[in-house]
PyMOL Python script that loads the backbone (N, CA, C, O; Angstrom):
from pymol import cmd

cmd.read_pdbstr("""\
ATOM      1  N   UNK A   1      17.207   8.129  10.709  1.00  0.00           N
ATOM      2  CA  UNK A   1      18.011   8.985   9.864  1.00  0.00           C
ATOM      3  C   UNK A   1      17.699  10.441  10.193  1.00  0.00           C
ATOM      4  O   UNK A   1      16.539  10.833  10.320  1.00  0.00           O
ATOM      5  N   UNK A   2      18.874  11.314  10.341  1.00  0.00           N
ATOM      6  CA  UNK A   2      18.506  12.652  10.953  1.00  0.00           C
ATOM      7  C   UNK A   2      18.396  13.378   9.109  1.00  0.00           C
ATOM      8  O   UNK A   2      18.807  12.781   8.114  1.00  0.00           O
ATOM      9  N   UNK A   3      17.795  14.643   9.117  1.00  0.00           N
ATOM     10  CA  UNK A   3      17.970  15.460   8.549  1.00  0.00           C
ATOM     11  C   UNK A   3      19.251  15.741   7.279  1.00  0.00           C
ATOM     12  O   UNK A   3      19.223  15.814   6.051  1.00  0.00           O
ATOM     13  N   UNK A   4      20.492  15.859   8.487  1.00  0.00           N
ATOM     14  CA  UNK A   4      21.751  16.317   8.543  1.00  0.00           C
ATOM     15  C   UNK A   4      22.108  14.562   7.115  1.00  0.00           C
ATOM     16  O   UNK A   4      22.568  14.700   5.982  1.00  0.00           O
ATOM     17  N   UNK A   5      21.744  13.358   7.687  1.00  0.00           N
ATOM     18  CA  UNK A   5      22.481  12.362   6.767  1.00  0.00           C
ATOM     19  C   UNK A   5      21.511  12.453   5.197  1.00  0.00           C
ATOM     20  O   UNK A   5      21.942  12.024   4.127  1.00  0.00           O
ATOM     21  N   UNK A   6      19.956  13.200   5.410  1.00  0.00           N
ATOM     22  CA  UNK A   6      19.527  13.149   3.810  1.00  0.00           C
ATOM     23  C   UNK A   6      20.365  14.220   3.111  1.00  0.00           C
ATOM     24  O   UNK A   6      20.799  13.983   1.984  1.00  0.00           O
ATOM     25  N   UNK A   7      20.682  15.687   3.869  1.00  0.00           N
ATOM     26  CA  UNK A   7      21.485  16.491   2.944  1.00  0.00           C
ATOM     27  C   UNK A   7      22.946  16.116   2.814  1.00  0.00           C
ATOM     28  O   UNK A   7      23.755  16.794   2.182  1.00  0.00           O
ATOM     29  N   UNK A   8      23.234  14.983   3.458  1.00  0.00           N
ATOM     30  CA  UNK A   8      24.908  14.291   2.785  1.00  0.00           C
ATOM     31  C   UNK A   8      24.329  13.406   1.833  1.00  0.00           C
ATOM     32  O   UNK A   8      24.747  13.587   0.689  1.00  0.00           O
ATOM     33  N   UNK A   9      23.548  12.567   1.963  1.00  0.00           N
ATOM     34  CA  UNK A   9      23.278  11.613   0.607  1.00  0.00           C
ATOM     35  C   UNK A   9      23.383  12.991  -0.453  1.00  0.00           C
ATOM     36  O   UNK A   9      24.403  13.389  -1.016  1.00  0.00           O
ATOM     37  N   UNK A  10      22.320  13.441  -0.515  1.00  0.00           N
ATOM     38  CA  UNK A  10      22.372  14.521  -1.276  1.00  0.00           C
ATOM     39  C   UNK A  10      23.213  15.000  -2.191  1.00  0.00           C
ATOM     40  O   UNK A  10      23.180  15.132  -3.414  1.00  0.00           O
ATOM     41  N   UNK A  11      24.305  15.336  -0.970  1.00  0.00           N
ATOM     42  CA  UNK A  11      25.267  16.490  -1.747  1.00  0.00           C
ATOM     43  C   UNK A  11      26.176  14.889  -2.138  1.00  0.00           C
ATOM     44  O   UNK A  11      26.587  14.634  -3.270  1.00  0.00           O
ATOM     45  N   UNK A  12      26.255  14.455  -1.574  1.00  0.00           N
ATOM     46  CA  UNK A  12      27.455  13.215  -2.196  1.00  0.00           C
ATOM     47  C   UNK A  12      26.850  12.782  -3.519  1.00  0.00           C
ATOM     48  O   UNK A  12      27.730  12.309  -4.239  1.00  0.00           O
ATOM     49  N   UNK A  13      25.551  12.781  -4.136  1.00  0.00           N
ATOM     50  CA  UNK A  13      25.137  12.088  -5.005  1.00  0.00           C
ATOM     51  C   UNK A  13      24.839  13.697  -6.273  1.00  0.00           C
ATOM     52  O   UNK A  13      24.289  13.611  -7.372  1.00  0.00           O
ATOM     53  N   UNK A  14      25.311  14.785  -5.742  1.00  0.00           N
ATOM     54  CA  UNK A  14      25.101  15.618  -6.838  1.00  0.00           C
ATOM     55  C   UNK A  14      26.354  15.817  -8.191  1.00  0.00           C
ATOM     56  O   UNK A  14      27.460  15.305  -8.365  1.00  0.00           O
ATOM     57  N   UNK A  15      25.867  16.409  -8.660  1.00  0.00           N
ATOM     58  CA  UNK A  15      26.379  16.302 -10.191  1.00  0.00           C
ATOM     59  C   UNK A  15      26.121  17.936 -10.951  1.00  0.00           C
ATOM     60  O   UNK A  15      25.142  18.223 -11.640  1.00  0.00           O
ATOM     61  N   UNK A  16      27.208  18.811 -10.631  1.00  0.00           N
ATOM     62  CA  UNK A  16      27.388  20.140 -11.359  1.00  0.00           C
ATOM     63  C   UNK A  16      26.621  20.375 -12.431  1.00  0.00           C
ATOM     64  O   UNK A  16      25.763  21.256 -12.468  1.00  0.00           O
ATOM     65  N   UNK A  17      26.952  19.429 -13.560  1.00  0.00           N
ATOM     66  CA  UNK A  17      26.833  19.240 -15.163  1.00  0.00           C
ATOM     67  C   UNK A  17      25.401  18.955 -15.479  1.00  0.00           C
ATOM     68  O   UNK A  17      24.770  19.454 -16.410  1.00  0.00           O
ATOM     69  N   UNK A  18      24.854  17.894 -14.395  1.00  0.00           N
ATOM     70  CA  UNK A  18      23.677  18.003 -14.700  1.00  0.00           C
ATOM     71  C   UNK A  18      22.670  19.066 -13.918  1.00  0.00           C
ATOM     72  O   UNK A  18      21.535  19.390 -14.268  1.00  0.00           O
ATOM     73  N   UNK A  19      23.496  19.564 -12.632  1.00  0.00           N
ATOM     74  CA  UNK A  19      22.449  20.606 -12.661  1.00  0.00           C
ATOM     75  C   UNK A  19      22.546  22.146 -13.226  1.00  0.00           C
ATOM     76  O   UNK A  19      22.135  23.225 -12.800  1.00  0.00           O
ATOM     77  N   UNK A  20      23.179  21.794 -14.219  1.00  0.00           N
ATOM     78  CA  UNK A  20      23.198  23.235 -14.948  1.00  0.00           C
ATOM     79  C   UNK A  20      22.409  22.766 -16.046  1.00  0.00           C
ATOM     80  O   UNK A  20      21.333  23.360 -16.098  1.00  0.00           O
ATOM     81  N   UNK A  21      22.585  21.818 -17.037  1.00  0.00           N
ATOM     82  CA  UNK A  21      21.540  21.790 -17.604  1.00  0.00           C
ATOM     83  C   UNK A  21      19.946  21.605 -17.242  1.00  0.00           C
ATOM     84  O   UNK A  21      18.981  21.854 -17.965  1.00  0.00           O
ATOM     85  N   UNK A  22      19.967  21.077 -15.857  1.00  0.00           N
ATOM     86  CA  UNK A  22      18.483  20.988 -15.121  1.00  0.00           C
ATOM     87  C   UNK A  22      18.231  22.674 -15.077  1.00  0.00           C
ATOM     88  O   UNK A  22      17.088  22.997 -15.402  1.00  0.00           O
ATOM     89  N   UNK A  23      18.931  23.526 -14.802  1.00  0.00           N
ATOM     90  CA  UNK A  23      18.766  24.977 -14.358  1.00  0.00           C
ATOM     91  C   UNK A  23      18.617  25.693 -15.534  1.00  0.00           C
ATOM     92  O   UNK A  23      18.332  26.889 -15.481  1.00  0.00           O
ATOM     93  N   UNK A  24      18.770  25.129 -16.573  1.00  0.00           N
ATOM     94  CA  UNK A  24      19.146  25.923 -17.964  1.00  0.00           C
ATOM     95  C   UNK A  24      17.581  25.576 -18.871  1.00  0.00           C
ATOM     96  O   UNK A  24      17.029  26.217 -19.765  1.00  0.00           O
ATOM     97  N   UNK A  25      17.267  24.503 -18.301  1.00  0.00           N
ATOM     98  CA  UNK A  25      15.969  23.604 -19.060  1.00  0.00           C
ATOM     99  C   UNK A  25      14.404  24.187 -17.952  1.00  0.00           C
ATOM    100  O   UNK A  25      13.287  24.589 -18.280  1.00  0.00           O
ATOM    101  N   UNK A  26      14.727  24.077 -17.288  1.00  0.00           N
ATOM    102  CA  UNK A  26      13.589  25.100 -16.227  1.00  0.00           C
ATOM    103  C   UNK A  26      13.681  26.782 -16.163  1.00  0.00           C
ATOM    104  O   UNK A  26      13.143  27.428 -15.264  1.00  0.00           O
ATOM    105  N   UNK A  27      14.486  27.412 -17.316  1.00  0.00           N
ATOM    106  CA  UNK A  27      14.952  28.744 -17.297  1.00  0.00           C
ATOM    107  C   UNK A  27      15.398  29.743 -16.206  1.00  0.00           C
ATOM    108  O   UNK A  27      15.272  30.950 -16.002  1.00  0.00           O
ATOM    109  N   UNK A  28      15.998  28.646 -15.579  1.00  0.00           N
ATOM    110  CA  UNK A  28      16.967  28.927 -14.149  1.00  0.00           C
ATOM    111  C   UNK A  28      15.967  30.348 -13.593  1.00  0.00           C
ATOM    112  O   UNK A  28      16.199  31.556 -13.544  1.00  0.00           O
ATOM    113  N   UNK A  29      14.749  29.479 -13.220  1.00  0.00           N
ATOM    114  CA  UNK A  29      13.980  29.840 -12.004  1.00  0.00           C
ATOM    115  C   UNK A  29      14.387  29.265 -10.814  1.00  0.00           C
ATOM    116  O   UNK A  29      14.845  29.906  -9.868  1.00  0.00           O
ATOM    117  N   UNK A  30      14.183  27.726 -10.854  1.00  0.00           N
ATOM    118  CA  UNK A  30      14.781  26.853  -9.738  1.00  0.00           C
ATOM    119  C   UNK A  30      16.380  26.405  -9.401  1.00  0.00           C
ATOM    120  O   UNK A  30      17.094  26.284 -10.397  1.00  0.00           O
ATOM    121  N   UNK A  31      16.832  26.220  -8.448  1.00  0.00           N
ATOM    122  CA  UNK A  31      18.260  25.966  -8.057  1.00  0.00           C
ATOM    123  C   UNK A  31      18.126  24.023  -8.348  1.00  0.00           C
ATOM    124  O   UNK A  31      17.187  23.361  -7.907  1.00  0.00           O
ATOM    125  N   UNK A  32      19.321  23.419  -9.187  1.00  0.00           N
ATOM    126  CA  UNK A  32      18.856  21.665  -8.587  1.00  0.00           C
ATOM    127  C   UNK A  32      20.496  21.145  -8.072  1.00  0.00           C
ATOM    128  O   UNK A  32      21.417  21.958  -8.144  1.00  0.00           O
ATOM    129  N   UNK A  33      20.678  20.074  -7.684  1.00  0.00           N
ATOM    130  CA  UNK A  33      21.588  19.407  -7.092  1.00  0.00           C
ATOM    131  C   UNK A  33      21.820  18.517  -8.490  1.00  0.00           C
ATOM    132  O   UNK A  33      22.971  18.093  -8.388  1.00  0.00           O
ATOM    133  N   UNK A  34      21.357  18.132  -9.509  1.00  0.00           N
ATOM    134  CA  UNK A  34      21.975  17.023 -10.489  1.00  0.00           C
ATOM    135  C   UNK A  34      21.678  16.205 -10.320  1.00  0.00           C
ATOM    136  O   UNK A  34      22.376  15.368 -10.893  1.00  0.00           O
ATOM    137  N   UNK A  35      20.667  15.677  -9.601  1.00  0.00           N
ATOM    138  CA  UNK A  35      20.625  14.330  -8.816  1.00  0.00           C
ATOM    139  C   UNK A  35      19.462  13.848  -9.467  1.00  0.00           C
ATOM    140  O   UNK A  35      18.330  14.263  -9.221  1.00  0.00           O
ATOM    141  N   UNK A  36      19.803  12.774 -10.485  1.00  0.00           N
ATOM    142  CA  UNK A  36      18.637  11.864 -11.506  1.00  0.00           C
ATOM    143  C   UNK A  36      17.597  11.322 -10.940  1.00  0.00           C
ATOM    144  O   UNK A  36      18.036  10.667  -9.994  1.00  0.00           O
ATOM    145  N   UNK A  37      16.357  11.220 -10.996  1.00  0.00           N
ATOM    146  CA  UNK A  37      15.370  10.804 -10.573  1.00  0.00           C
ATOM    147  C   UNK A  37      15.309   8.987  -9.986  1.00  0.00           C
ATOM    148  O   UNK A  37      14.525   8.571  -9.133  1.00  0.00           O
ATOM    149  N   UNK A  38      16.134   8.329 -10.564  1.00  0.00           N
ATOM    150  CA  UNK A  38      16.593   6.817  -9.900  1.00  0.00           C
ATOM    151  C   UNK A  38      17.211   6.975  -8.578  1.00  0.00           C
ATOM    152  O   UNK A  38      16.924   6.646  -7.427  1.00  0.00           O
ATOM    153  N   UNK A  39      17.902   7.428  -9.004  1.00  0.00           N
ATOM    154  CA  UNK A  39      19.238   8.041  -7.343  1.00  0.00           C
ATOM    155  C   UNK A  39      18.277   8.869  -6.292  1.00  0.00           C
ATOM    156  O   UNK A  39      18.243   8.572  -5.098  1.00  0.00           O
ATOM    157  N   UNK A  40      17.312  10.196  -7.000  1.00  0.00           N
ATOM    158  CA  UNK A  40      16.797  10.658  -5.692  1.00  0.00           C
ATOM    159  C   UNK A  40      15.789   9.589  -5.234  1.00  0.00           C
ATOM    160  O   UNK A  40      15.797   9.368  -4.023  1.00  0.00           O
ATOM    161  N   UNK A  41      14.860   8.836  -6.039  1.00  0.00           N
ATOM    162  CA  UNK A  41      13.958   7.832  -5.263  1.00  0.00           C
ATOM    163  C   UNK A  41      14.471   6.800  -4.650  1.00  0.00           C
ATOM    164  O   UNK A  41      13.677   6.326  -3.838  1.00  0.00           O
ATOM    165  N   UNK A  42      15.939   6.005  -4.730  1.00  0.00           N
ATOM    166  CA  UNK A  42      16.862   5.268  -3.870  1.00  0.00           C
ATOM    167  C   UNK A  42      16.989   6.100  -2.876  1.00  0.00           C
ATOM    168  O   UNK A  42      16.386   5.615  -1.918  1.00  0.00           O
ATOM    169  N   UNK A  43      17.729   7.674  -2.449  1.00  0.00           N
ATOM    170  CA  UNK A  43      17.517   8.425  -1.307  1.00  0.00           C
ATOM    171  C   UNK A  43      16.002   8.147  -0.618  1.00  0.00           C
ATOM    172  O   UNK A  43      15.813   7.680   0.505  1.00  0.00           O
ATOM    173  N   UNK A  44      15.346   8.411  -1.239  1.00  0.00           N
ATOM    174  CA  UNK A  44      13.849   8.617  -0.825  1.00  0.00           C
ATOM    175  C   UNK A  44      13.540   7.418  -0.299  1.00  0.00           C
ATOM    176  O   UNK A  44      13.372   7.308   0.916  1.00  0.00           O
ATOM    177  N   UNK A  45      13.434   6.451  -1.073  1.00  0.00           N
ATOM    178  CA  UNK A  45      13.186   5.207  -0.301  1.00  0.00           C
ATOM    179  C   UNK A  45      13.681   4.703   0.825  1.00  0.00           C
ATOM    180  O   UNK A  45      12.916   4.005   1.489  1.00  0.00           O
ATOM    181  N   UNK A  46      14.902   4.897   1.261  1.00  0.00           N
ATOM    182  CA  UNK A  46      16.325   4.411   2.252  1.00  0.00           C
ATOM    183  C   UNK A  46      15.499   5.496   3.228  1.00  0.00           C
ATOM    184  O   UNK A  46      15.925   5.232   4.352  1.00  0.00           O
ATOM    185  N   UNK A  47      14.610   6.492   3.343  1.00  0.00           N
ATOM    186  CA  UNK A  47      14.812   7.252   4.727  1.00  0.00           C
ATOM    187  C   UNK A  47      13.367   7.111   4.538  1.00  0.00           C
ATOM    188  O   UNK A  47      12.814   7.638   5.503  1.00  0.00           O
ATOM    189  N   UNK A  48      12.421   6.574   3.617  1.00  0.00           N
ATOM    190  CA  UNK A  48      10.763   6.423   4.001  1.00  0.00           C
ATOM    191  C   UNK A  48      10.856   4.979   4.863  1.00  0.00           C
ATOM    192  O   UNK A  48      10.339   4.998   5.980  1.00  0.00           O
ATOM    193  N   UNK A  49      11.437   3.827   4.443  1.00  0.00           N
ATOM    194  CA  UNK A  49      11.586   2.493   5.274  1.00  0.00           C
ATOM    195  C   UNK A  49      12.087   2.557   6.583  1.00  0.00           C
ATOM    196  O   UNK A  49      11.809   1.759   7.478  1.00  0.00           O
ATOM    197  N   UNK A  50      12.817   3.504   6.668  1.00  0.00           N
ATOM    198  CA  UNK A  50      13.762   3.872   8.016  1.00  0.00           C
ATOM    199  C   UNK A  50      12.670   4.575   9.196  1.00  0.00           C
ATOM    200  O   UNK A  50      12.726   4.566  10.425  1.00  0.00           O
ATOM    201  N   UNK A  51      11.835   5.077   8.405  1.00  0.00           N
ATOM    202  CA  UNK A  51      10.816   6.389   9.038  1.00  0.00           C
ATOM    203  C   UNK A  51       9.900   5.121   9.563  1.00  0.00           C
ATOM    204  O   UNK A  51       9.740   4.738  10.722  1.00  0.00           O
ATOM    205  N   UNK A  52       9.308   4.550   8.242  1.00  0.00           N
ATOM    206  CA  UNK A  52       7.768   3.373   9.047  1.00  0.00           C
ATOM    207  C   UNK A  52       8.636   2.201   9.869  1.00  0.00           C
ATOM    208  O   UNK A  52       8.100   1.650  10.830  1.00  0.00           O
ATOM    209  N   UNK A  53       9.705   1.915   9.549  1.00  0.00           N
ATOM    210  CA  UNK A  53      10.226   1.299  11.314  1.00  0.00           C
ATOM    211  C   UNK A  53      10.154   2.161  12.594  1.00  0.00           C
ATOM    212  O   UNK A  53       9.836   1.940  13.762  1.00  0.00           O
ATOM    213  N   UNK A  54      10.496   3.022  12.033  1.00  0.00           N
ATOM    214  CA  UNK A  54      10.217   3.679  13.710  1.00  0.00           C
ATOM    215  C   UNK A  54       8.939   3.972  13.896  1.00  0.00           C
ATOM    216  O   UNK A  54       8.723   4.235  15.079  1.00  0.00           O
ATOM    217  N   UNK A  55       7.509   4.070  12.859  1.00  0.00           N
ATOM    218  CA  UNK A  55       6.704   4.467  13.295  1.00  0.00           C
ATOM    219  C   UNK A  55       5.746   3.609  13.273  1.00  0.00           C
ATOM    220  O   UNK A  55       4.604   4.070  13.295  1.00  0.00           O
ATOM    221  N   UNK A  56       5.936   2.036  13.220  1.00  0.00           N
ATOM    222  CA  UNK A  56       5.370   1.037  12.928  1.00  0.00           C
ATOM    223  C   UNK A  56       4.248   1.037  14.293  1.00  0.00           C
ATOM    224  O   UNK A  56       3.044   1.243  14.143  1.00  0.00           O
ATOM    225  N   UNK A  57       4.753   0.827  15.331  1.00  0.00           N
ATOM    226  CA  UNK A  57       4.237   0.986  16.655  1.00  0.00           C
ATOM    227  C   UNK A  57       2.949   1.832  16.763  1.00  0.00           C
ATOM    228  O   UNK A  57       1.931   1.345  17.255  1.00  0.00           O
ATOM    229  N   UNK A  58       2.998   3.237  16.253  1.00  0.00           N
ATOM    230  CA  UNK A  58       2.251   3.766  15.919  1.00  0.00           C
ATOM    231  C   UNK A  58       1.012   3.752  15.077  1.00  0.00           C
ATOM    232  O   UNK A  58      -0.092   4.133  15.466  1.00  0.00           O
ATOM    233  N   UNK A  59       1.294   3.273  13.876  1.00  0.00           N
ATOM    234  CA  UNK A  59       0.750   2.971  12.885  1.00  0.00           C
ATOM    235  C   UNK A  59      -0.311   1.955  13.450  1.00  0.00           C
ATOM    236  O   UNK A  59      -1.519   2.190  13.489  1.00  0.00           O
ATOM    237  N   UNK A  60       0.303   0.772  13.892  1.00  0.00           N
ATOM    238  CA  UNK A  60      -0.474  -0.209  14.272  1.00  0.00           C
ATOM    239  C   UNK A  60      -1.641   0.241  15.361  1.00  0.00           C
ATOM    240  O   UNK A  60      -2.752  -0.062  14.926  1.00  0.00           O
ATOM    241  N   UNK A  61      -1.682   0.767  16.427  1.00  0.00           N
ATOM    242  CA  UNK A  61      -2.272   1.295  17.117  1.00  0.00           C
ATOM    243  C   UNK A  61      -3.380   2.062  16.131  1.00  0.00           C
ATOM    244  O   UNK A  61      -4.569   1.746  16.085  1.00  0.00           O
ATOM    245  N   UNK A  62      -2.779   3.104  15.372  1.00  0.00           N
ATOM    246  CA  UNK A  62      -4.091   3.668  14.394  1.00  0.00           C
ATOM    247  C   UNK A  62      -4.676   2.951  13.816  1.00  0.00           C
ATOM    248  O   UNK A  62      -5.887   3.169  13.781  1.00  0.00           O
ATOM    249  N   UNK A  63      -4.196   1.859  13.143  1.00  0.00           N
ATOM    250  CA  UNK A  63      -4.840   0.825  12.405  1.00  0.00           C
ATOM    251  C   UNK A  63      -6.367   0.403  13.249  1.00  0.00           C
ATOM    252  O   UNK A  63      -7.572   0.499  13.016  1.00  0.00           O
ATOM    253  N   UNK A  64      -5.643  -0.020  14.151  1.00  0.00           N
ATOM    254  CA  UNK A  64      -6.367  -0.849  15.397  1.00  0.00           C
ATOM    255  C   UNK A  64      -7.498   0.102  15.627  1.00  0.00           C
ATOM    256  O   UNK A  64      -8.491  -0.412  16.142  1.00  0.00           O
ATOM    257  N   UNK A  65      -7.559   1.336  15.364  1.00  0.00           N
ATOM    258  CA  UNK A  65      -8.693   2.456  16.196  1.00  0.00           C
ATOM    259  C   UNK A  65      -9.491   2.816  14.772  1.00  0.00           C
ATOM    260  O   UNK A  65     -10.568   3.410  14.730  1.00  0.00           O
ATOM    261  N   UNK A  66      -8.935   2.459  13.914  1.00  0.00           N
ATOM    262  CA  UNK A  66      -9.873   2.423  12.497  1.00  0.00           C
ATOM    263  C   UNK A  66     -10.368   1.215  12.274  1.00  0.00           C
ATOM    264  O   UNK A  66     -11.315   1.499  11.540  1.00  0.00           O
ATOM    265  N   UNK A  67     -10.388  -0.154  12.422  1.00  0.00           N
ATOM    266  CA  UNK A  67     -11.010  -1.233  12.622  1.00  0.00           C
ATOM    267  C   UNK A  67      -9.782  -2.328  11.687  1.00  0.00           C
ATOM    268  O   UNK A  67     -10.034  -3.531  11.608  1.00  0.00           O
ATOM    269  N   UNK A  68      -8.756  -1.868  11.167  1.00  0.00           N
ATOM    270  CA  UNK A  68      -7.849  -2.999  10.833  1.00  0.00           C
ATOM    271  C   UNK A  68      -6.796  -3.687  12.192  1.00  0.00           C
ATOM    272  O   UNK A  68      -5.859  -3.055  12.680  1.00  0.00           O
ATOM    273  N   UNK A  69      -7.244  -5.206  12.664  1.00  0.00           N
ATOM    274  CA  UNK A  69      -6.981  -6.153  13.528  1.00  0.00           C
ATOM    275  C   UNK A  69      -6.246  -6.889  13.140  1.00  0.00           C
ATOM    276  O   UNK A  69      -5.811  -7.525  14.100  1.00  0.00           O
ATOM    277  N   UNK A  70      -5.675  -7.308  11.942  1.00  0.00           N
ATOM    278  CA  UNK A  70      -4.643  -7.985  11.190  1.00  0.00           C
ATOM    279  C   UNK A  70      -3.671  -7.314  11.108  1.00  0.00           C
ATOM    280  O   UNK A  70      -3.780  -6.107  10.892  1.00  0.00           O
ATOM    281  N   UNK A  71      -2.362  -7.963  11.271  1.00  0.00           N
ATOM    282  CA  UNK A  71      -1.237  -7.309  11.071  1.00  0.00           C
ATOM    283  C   UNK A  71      -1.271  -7.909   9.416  1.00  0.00           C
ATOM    284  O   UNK A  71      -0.922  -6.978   8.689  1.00  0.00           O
ATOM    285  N   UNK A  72      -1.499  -8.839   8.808  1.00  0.00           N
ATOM    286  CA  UNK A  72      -1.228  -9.263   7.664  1.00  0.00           C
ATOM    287  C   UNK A  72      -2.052  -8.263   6.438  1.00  0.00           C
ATOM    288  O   UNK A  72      -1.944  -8.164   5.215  1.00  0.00           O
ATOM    289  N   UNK A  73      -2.755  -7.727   7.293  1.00  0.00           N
ATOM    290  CA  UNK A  73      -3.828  -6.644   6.207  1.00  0.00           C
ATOM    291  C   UNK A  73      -2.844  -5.224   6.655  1.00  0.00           C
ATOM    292  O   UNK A  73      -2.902  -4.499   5.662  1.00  0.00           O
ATOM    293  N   UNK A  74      -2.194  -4.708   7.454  1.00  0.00           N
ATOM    294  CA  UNK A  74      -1.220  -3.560   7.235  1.00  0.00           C
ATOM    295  C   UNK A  74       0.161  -4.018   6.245  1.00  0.00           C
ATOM    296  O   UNK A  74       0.659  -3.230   5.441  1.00  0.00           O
ATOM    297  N   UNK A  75       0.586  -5.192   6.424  1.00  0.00           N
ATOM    298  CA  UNK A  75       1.458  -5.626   5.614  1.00  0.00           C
ATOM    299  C   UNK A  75       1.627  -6.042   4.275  1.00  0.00           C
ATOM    300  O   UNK A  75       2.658  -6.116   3.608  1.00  0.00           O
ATOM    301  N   UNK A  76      -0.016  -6.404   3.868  1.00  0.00           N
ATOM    302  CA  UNK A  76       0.166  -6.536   2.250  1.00  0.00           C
ATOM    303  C   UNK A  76      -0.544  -5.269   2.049  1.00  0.00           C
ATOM    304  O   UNK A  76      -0.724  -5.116   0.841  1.00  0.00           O
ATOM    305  N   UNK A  77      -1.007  -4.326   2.715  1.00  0.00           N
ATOM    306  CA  UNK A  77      -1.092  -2.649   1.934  1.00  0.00           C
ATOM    307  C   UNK A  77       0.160  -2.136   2.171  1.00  0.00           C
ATOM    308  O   UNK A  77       0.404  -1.030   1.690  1.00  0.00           O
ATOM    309  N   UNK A  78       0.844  -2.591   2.686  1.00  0.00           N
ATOM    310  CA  UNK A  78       2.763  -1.760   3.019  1.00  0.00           C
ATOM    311  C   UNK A  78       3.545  -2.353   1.566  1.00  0.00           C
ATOM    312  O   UNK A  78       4.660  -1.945   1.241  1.00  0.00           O
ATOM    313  N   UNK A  79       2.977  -3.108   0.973  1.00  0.00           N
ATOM    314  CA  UNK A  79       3.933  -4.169  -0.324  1.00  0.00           C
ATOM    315  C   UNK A  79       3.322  -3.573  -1.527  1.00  0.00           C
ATOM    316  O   UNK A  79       3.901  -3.814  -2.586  1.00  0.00           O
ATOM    317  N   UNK A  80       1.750  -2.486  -1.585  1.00  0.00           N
ATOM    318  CA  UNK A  80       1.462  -2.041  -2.463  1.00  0.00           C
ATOM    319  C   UNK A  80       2.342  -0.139  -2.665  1.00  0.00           C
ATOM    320  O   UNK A  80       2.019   0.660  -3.544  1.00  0.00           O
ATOM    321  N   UNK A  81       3.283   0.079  -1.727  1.00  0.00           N
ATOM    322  CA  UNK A  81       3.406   1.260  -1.733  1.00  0.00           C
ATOM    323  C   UNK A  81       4.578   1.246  -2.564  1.00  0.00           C
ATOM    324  O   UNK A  81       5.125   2.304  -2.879  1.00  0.00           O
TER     325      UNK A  81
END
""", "prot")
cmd.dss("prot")
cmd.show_as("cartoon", "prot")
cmd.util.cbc("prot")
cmd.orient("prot")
């Protein structure tokens, strides 16, 4: 997932109404998109799973140089996240 497709989830999933009252309730210091905390952690999640596939390869290798030799011991700490 590039960059460019988290700020379309983004903007496709924002909501005016609620970010004026988000902006109005933080005393419009901060700018927000409207975007409810269920919906942004569904974003969030969809591009963290996407990320440790591609970096699985990696991972494993570090594992391996810290002394975890099981793939089944990276995989039930991947089910606690």
């Amino acid at each position: 997932m590039k960059l460019s497709d988290l700020i379309n989830d983004f903007e496709k999933n924002s909501n005016e109404l609620l970010a004026e009252s988000m902006e109005k309730y933080m005393q419009d210091k901060f700018r927000f998109l409207g975007i409810r905390g269920g919906t942004r952690t569904e974003i969030y999640k969809k591009i963290f799973f996407q990320m440790l596939e591609r970096l699985k390869p990696l991972i494993g290798i570090l594992l391996s140089v810290v002394g975890i030799k099981k793939k089944e011991n990276f995989n039930m700490r991947l089910s606690i996240i």
